[in-house]
C-alpha positions in Angstrom: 103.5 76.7 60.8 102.4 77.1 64.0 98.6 77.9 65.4 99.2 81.4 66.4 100.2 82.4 62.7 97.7 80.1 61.2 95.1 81.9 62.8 96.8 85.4 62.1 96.6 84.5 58.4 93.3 82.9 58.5 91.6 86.0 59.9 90.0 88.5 57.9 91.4 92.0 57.6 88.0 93.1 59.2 88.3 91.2 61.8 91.7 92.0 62.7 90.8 95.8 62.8 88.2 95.4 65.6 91.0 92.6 67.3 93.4 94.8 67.0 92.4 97.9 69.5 91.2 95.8 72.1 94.1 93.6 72.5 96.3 97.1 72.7 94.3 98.4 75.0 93.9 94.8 76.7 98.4 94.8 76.8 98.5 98.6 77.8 96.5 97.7 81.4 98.0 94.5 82.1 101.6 96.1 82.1 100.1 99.2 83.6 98.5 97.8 86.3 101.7 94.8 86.8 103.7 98.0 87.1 101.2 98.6 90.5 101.0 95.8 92.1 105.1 94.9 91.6 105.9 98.9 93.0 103.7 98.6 96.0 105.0 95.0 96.6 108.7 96.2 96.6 107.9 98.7 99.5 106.8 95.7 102.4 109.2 95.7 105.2 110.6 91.9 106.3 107.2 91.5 108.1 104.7 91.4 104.8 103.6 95.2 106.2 103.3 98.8 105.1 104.4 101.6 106.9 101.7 104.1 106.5 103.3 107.0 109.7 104.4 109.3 106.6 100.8 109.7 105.4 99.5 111.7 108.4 101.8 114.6 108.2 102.0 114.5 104.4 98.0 114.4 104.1 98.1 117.4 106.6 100.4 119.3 105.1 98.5 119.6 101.9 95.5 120.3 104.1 96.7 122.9 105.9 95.8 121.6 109.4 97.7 121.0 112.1 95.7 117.4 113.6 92.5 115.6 112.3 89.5 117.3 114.0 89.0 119.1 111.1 87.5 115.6 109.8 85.6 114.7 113.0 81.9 112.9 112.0 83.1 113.3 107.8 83.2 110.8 105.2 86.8 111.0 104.2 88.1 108.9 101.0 91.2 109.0 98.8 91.2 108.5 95.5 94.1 106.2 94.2 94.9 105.3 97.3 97.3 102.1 97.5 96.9 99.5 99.8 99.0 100.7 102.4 96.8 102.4 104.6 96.7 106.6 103.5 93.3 107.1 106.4 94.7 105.3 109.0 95.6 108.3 110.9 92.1 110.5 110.0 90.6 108.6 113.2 88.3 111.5 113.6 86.4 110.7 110.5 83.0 108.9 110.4 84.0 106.7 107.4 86.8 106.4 105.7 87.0 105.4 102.2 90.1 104.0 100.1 89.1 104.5 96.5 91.4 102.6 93.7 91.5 100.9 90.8 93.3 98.0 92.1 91.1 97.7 95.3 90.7 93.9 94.7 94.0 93.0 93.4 95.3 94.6 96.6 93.0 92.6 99.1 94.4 89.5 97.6 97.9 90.5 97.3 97.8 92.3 101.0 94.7 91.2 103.2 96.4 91.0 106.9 97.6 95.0 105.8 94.3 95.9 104.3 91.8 94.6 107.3 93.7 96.1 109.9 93.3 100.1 108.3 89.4 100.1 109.4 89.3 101.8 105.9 87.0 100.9 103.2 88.6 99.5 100.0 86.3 100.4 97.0 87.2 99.0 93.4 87.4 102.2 91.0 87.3 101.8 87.3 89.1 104.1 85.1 85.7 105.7 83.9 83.3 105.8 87.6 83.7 105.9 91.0 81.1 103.7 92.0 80.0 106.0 94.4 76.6 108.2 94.7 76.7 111.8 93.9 77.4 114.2 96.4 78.3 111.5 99.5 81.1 112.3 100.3 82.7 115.3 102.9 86.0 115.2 102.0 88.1 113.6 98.8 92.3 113.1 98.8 94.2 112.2 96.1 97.8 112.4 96.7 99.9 112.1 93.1 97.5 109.7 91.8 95.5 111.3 89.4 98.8 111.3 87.0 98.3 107.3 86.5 94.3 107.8 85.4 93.5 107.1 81.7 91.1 110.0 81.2 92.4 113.1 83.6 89.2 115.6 82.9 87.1 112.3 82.7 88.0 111.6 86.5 88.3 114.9 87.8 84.4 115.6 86.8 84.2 111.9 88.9 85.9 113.6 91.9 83.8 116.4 91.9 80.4 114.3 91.3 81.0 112.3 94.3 81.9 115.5 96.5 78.9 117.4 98.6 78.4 120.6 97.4 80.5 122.4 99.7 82.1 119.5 100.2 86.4 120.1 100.3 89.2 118.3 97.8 92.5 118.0 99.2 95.2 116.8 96.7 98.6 117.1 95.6 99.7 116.5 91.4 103.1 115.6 90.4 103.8 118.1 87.4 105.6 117.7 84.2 106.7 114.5 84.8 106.9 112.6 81.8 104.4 109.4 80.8 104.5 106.0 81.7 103.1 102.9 81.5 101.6 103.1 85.2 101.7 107.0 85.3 100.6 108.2 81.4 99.4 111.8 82.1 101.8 114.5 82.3 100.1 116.9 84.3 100.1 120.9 83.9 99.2 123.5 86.4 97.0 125.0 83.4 95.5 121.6 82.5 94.9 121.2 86.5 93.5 124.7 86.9 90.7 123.5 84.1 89.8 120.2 84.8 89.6 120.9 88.4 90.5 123.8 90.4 88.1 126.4 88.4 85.3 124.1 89.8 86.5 125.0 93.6 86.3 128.0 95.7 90.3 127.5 96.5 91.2 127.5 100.1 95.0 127.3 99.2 97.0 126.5 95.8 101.0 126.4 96.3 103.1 125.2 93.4 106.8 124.1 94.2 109.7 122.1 92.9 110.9 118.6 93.8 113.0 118.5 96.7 115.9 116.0 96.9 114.6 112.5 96.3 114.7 111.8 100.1 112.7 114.2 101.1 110.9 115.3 97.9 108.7 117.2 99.8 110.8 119.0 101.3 110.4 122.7 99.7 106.9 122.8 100.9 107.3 122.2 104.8 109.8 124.6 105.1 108.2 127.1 103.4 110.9 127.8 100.1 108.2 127.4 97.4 109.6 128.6 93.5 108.9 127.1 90.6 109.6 127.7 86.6 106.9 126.2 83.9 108.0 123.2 82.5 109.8 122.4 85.9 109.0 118.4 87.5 106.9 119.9 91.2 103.8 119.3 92.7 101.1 121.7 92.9 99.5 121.4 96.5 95.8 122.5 96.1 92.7 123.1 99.1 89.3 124.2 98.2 85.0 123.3 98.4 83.4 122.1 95.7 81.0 125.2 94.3 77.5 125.2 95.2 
């Protein structure tokens, strides 16, 4: 008999229950966060680096603004936001902030990418930003709060860590189904709840998936339609109530 089901046997049933849980949830992040690491790893060129040029007019486009002054002497951060270098282009900024779970893992895995962004990598959990309350100016998140554990739990972490007044800027794949790395299937009613009701919207456009090239596609030119139930994003602008 072998050690692993000696011990299985050996162990009382009330033991097992309060093993049990934990070593689920301990599999459920190891695969989730594996999945991570391994997608961001298959998008480094022959050179080891990221290319991070789409970010700037993606970022803007769900902003609304045509350059970066709109960020000039902010705190800017992004919540969930890789390791490939989202801020790099928000040079106007007086801090910028890369917020993610896998912060640490990803200045192991990518340190010659991550010390060139001038971007501060900050180790999220899946319950705080370790952040103070109201610091920051201005929060991204760019189809990223789909792979958090507890959605309403880190949207009220979003908003704590936003100045009043302060603006959110994101975009949220919708009614795509769960997976390992991605296990919320987002709504635009379950995003209007958790999140938007707590802003004085700026801007809110809902649209479907363009073709997987250009997924984004519908948006920048403007042909927006979408059905409930439909996979889209919901492109959202607005400052955090006073």
């Amino acid at each position: 008999m072998s050690i692993k089901n000696t011990l299985r046997r050996g162990t009382p049933e009330s033991i097992k229950q309060v093993i049990r849980p934990i070593r689920n949830l301990f599999r459920h992040f190891i695969s989730k966060y594996d999945s991570e690491l391994s997608f961001w790893k298959s998008t480094l060129d022959g050179h080891g680096r990221f290319h991070n040029d789409h970010y700037e007019r993606l970022m803007l486009g769900i902003a609304g603004e045509s350059n970066d002054s709109f960020l000039k002497g902010k705190i800017v951060a992004d919540f969930g936001c890789g390791p490939a270098g989202s801020l790099v282009w928000a040079k106007s900024a007086l801090l910028r902030i890369g917020i993610d779970v896998l912060a640490d893992q990803y200045a192991d895995a990518f340190s010659d990418n991550i010390v060139s962004h001038e971007t501060i990598y900050l180790k999220s959990t899946e319950k705080v930003i370790p952040l103070p309350s109201g610091f920051l100016d201005v929060m991204f998140t760019v189809n990223a709060m789909d792979h958090v554990d507890n959605f309403s739990n880190m949207c009220r972490e979003v908003l704590r860590v936003l100045k009043p007044g302060g603006e959110f800027i994101g975009s949220f794949n919708l009614e795509e189904p769960p997976t390992p790395s991605e296990p919320q299937r987002l709504t635009p009613k379950i995003i209007e709840e958790n999140l938007i009701q707590h802003l004085e919207v700026q801007s809110c456009r809902i649209g479907q998936q363009g073709p997987e090239e250009n997924s984004y596609a519908p948006f920048f030119d403007g042909n927006l339609s979408y059905k409930p139930g439909e996979t889209g994003f919901l492109w959202v602008r607005g400052r955090k109530k006073i």
